[in-house]
C-alpha positions in Angstrom: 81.0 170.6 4.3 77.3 171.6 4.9 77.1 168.9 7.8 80.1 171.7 9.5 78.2 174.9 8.2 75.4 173.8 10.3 77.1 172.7 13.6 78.4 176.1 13.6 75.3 177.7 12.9 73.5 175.8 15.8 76.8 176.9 18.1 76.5 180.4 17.2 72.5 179.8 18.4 73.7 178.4 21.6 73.0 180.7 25.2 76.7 180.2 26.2 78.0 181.5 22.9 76.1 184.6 22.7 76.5 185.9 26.4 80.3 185.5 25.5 80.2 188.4 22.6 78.0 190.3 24.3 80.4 190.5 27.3 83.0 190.7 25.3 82.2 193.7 24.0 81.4 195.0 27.7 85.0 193.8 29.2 86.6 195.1 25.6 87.4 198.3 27.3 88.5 197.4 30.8 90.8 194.8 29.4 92.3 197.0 26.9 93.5 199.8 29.9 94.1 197.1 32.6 97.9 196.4 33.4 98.7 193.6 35.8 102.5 192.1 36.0 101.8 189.4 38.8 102.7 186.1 38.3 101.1 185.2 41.0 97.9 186.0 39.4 98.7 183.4 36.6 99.3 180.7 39.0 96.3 181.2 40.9 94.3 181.4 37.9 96.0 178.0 36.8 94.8 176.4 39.7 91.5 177.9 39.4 91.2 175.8 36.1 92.3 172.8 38.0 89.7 173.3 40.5 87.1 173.6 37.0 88.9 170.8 35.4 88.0 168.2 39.0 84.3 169.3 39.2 83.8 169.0 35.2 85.0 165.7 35.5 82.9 164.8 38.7 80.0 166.4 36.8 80.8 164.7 33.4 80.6 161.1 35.5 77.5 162.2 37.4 75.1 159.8 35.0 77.7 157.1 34.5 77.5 157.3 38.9 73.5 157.7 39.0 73.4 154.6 36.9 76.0 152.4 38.7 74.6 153.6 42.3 71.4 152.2 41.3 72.5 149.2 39.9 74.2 148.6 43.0 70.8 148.9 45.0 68.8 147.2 42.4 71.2 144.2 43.3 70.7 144.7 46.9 66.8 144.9 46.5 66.5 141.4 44.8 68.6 139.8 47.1 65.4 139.4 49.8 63.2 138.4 46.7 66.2 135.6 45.7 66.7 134.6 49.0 62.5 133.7 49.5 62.7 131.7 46.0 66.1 130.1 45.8 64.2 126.5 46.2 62.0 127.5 43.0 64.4 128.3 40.2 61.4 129.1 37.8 60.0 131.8 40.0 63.5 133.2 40.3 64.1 133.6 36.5 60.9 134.8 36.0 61.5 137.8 38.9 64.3 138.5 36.7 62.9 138.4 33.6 60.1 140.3 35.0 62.5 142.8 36.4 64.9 143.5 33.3 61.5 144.0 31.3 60.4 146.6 33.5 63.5 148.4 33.0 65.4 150.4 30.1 68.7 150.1 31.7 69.6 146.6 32.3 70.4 143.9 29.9 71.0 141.1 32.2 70.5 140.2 35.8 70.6 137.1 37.7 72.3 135.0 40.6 75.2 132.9 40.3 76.0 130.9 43.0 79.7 130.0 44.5 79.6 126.8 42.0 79.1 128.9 38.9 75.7 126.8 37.4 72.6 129.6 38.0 69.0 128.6 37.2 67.7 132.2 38.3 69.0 134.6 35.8 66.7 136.7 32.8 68.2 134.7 29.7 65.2 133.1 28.9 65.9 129.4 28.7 65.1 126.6 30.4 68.1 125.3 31.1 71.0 126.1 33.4 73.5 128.4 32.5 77.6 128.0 33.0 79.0 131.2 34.5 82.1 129.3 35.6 83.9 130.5 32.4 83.0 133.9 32.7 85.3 136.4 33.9 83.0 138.2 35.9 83.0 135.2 38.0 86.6 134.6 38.1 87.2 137.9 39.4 84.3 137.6 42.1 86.1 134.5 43.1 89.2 135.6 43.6 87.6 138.7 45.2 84.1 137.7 46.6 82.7 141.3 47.4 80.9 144.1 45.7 82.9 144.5 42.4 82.0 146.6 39.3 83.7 144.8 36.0 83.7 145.1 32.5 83.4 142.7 30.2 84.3 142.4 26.4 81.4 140.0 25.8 78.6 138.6 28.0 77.9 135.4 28.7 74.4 135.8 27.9 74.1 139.0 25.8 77.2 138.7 24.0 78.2 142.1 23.9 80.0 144.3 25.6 79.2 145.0 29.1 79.7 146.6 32.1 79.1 143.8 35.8 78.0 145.2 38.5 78.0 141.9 41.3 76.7 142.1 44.8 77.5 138.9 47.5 74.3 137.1 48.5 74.3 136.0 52.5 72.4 133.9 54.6 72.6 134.7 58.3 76.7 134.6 57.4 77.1 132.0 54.9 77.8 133.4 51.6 75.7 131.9 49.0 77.2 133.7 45.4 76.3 136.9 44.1 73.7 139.1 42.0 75.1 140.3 38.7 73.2 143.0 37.0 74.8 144.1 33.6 74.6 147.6 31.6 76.0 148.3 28.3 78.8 150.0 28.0 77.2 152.1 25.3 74.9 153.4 28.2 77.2 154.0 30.3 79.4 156.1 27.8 76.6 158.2 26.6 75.7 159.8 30.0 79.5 161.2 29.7 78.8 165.0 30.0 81.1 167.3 28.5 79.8 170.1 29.0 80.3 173.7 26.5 84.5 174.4 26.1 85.9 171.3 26.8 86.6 170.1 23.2 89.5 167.7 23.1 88.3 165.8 26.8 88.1 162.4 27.4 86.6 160.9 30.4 87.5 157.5 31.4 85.7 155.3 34.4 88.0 152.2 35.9 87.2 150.5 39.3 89.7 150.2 42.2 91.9 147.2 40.7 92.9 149.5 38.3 90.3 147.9 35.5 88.8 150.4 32.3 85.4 150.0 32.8 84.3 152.9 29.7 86.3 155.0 28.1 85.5 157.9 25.3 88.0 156.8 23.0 87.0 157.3 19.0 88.3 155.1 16.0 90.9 157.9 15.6 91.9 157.5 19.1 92.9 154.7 20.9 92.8 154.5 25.6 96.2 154.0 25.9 96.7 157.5 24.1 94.3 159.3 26.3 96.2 157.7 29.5 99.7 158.9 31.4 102.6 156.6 29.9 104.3 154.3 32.2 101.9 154.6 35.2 99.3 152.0 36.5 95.7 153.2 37.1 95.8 151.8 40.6 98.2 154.1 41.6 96.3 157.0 40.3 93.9 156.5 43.5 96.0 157.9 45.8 95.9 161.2 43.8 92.1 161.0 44.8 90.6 164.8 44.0 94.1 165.8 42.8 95.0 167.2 39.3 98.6 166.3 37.2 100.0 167.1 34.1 101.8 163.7 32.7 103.1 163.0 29.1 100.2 160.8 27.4 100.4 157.6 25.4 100.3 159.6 22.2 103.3 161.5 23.5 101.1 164.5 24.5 101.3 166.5 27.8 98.0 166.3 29.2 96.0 167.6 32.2 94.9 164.7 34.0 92.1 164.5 37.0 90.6 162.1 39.0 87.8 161.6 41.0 85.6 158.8 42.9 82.4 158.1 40.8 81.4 155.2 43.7 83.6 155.3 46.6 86.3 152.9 46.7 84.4 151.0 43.7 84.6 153.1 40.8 86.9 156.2 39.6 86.5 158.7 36.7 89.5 159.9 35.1 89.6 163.2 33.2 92.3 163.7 30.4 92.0 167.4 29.2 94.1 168.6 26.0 96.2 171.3 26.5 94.2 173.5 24.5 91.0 173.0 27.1 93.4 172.7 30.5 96.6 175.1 29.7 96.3 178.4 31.2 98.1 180.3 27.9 95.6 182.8 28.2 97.2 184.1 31.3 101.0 183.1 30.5 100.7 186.1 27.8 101.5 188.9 30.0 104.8 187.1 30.8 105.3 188.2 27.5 105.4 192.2 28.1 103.3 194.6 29.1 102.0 194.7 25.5 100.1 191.7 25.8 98.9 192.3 29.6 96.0 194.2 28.4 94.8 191.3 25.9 95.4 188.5 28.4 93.5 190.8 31.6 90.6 190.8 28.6 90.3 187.3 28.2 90.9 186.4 32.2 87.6 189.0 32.7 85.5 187.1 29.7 86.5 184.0 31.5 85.0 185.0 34.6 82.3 186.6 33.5 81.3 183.6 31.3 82.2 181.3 34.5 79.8 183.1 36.5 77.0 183.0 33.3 78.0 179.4 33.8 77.3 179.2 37.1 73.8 181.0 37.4 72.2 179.8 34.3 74.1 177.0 31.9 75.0 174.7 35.1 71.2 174.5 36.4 70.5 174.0 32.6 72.7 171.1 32.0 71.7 169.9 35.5 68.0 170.0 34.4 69.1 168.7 31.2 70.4 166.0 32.8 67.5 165.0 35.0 65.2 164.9 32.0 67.4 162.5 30.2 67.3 160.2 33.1 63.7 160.2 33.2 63.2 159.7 30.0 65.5 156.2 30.4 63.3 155.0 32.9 64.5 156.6 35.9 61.4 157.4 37.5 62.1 155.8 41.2 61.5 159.2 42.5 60.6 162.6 41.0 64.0 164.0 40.5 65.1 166.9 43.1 64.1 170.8 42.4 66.8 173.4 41.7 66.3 175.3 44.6 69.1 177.3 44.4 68.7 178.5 41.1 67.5 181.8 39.8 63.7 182.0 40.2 63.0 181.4 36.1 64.8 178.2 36.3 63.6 177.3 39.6 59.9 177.7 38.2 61.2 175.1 35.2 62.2 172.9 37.8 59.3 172.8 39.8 57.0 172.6 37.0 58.8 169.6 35.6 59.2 168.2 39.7 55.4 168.0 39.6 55.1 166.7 36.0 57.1 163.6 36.8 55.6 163.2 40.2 52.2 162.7 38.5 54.0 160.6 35.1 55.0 158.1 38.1 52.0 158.0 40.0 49.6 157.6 37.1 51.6 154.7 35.4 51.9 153.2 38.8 48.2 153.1 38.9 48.2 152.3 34.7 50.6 149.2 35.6 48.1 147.9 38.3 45.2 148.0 36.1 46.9 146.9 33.7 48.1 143.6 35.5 44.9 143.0 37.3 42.5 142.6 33.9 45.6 140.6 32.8 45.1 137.9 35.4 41.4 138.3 35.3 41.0 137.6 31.3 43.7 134.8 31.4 41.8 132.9 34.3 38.9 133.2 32.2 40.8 131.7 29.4 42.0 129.1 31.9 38.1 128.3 32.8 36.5 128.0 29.2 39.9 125.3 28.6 38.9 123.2 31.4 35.3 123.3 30.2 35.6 122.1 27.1 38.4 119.5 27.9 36.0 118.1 30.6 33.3 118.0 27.5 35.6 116.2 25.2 36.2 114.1 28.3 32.3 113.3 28.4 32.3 113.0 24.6 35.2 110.3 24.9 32.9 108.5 27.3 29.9 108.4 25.4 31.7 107.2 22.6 33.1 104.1 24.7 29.6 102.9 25.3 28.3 103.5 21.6 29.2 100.3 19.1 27.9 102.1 16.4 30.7 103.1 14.2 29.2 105.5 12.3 27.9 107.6 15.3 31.4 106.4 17.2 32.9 108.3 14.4 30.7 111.7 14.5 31.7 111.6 18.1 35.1 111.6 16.9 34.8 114.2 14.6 33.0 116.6 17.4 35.8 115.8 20.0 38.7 116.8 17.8 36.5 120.1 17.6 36.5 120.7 20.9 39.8 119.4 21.6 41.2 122.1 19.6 39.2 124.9 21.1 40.5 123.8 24.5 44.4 123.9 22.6 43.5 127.3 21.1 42.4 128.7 24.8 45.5 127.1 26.8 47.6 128.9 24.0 45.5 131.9 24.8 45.8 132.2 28.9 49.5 131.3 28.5 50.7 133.5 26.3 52.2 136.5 27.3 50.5 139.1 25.3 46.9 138.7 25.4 46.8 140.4 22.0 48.6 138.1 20.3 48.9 134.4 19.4 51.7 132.2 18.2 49.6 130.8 15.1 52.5 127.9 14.3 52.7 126.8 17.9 49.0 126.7 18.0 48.4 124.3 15.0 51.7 122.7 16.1 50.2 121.7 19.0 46.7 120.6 17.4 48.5 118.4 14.8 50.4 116.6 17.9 47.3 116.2 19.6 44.9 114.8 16.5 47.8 112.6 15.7 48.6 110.8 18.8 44.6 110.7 19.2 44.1 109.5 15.8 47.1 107.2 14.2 47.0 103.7 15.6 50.3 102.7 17.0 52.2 100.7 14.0 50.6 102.6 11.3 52.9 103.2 8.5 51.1 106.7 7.8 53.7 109.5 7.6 53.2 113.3 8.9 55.2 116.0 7.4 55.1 119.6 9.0 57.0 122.6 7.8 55.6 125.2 10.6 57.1 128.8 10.4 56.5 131.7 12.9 53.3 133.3 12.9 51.6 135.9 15.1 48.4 136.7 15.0 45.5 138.4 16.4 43.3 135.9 18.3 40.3 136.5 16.0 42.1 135.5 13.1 44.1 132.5 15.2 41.1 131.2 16.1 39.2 130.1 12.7 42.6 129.3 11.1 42.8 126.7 14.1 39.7 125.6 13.4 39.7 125.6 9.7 43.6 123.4 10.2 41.5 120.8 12.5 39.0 120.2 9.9 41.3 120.0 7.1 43.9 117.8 8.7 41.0 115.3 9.9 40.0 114.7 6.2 43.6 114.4 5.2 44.1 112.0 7.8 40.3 110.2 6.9 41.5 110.1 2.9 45.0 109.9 3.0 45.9 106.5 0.7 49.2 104.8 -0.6 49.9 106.9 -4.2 50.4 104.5 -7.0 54.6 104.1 -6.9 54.6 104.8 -3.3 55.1 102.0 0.1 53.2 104.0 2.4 50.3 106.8 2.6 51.8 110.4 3.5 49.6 113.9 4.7 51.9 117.0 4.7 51.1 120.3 6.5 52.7 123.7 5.9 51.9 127.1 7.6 54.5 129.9 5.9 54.6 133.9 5.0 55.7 133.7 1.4 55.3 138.3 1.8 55.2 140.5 4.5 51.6 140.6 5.7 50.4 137.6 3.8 49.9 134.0 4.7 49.6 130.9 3.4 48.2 127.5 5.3 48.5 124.3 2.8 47.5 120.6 4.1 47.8 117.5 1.6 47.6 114.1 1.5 48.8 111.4 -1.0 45.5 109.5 -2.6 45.4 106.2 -3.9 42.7 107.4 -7.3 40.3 105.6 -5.4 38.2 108.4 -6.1 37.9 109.6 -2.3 40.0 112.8 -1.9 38.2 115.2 0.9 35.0 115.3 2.6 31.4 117.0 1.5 29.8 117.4 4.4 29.7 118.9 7.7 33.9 119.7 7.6 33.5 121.0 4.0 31.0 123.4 5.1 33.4 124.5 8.6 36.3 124.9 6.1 34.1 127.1 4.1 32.9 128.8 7.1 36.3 129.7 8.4 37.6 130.8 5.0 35.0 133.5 5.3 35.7 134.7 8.6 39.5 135.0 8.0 38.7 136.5 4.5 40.8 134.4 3.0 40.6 132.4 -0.5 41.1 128.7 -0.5 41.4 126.0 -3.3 41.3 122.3 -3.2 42.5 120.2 -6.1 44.6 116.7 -6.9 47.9 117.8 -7.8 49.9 114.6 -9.2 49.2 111.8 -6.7 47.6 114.2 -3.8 45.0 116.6 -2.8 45.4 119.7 -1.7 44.0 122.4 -0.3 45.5 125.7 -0.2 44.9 128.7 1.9 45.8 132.5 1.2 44.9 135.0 3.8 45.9 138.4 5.0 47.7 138.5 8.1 46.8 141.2 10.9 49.9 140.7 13.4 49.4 141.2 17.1 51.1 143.8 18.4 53.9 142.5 20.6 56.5 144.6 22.0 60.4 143.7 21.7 61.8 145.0 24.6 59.3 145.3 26.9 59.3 149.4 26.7 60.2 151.9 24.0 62.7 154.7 25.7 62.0 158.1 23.4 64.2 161.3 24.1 62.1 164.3 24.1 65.4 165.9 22.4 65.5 163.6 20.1 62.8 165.8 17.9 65.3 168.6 17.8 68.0 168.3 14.5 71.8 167.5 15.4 70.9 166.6 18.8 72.7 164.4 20.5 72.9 161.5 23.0 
């Protein structure tokens, strides 16, 4: 009840809403002495509506167009890039990848070729993936052109989506297609009806007579908001025409329809006949009493229509353009209102020249950006290869030594720097700078200390349990550290417990709370009394406790030792989607998307 206090609160607030009274009280009088008895008039008037009715519903597609027009050349723009790097699969996906994270609008894009199995697509994986299920490429195959499709669920994102597919040639050959795909939730919500059209329900199909989005609720269904007992492809040859037809749900409905993407795609308009009947003007059939009421309405009408047409259209138009900006649709700085009154016209250019800066500067943010990217990574790249090519001299050295005590500090100092070279290839391949994959990382160094370590036919077992982990590289890299030295005594100590067949050393790296983590290595001991090291790796392990300000314990528990660390974890900060898409209107309460 309060929650439809307050929509009519903000509607009486609205511009359109209060012009209307105040020109209703201005008409009042000439409506009340006017006296017209010409059908005509009422017929005219009717198709006046009609003529409203077509460009609402051309104006109420416009973003549902903008988006499918630029999906189409988005798919022409990659095809060059495809075309260069069809012999190198990887750098296709990654142009895709790299493309759909750039953008706010697309979920999926890729190319299929004629046999269905496409290595250059934004999924993500490694390996191939089978399109020759899909029905978007069944119906390019029985139709190889451009085709706009809808689909109940991807095959990649599993949801609900909207296929736009463009053919790929070389010279003539035909090679497959690009298929970029939008969400049908995105397409819906740039459905515009605008102010008086409560009760209308746009829906977009393409030209073999397919729903591609409709504005259907859970109270009603498409088929209710459609003409009974006629297909949609025969509605194209009423192309920028306007019917009345009974409805599904057995209602007479104004119907109109008009090209969103020529000969592609097709917005139909079902208007209830409370927003399309022209009752307003069928009163003076009723007597001359009535004439004078009806001529007062007809003159609110066009007064409001030509409110409309000064001020609330260039609104909604600028509206509009801000709300495609704000999706990422910054290709361009969108077009001034030049024929609008010279308030709104200022608005427009001021925001013109706003966006044209917005683009420029990010532009030049981007390339920045990218270019210390590249730059720190290749210094990352550089310190790796140093200190492998040390560990390399190390491992030399050592070959030449017989001493095994100094054989095995030379060990000891390799598996160091081996895992500073494992903690900087981590670091120059990740793809956020700021951020490192802790369980990866001592993944990896456990793999490497292992095979490096363990003679072939030992009967030593290694038990990980590794979960997710990201972390800022100053905290990744002393908690690698710390793991290395830790593990290398566990491996050193690690004995056959008494009721046991073989030794065991167990490694765990887990988040028992959110912003807490704990690292736990053991080893099974045979009370020999040797259970950890005292000397140089004690003193690391202590070292690296400090600097990750954590708290560790070592103790036999049962038949093992263990060592336990506790430390607070300082996540990197790495985006989901690649870009966070705020509405400026989204501030305002009740506003709506």
């Amino acid at each position: 009840m309060l929650r439809r206090i307050s929509d009519r609160l903000d509607f009486t607030r609205k511009l359109g809403f209060r012009l209307g009274a105040l020109l209703s009280v201005a008409i009042l009088p000439l409506g009340l002495i006017s006296l017209i008895q010409n059908f005509n008039l009422v017929r005219e008037a009717e198709r006046g509506v009609e003529l409203a009715l077509l460009g609402r519903t051309s104006s109420a597609a416009a973003g549902e167009r903008a988006l499918l027009q630029s999906a189409l050349g988005s798919a022409d723009a990659l095809g060059p890039a495809v075309l260069e790097s069809l012999d190198r699969p990887q750098v296709c996906a990654d142009l895709m990848r790299n493309f759909i994270e750039r953008s706010a609008t697309y979920v999926f894009a890729g190319f299929v070729p004629l046999d269905g199995i496409s290595t250059c697509n934004s999924s993500g994986g490694d390996q191939p993936v089978d399109f020759t299920q899909s029905e978007g490429y069944k119906r390019f195959m029985e139709e190889p052109g451009t085709l706009v499709t809808s689909l109940q669920s991807g095959t990649v994102t599993r949801r609900p989506v909207v296929l736009v597919t463009q053919p790929l040639y070389r010279d003539r050959q035909m090679l497959g297609y690009i298929g970029l795909s939008l969400t049908t939730e995105l397409l819906r919500s740039t459905h515009n009806i605008t102010f008086g059209t409560e009760g209308a329900r746009i829906v977009t199909f393409n030209h073999r007579g397919e729903i591609l989005t409709s504005d259907s609720d859970a109270e009603t269904s498409t088929q209710d908001i459609l003409p009974q007992n006629m297909n949609l492809v025969d509605l194209l040859s009423r192309t920028e025409t306007t019917f009345k037809a009974r409805a599904g749900n057995g209602q007479t409905r104004t119907f109109t329809v008009v090209p969103a993407v020529p000969g592609l795609v097709y917005a139909l308009g079902s208007w209830s006949p409370r927003t399309a009947s022209v009752g307003l003007f069928q009163l003076s059939r009723l007597g001359a009493v009535t004439i004078p009421m009806a001529l007062w309405l007809v003159s609110l009408a066009v007064a409001y229509f030509a409110v409309f047409r000064m001020v609330l259209r260039h609104i909604t138009v600028l509206r509009s353009q801000m709300r495609r900006f704000a999706i990422g649709n910054r290709s361009e700085p969108p077009p001034v209102l030049s024929d609008a009154p010279t308030e709104i016209f200022d608005v427009s250019q001021t925001f013109h020249n706003m966006a044209r800066i917005l683009i420029r500067d990010e532009e030049a943010m981007e390339e920045a950006v990218a270019e210390k990217t590249v730059l720190l990574k290749e210094v990352h790249h550089r310190v790796k290869n140093n200190l492998q090519l040390i560990a390399s001299i190390i491992n030399m050295q050592s070959r030449v030594i017989d001493d095994p005590d100094a054989k095995r500090v030379l060990r000891s100092v390799q598996d160091r720097v081996a895992a500073l070279a494992t903690i900087y290839r981590n670091l120059y391949q990740a793809e956020h700078l700021d951020a490192v994959e802790a369980g990866r990382l001592i993944c990896d160094i456990v793999n490497q200390m292992v095979s490096a370590s363990v003679e072939p036919g030992s009967d030593l077992r290694v038990e990980t349990h590794i979960e997710t982990l990201v972390l800022l590289p100053d905290q990744a890299v002393p908690l690698s550290l710390l793991a290395t030295e830790a593990f290398t005594n566990a491996l050193k100590y690690a004995g056959t417990a008494p009721g046991q067949d073989a030794p065991w050393v167990r490694i765990s790296l887990t988040s028992p709370a959110p912003g807490r983590g704990v690292l736990e290595i053991a080893n099974s001991i045979d009370r020999t009394g040797k259970t950890g090291g005292t000397g140089l790796g004690s003193q690391l392990i202590e070292a690296f406790t400090t600097q990750l300000e954590g708290e560790a314990t070592t103790g036999i528990e049962g038949d093992s030792f263990v060592l336990r660390l506790e430390f607070a974890v300082q996540a990197g900060n790495v985006a989901a989607d690649g870009r966070n898409v705020v509405l400026t209107s989204a501030a305002r309460a009740g506003a709506r998307h």
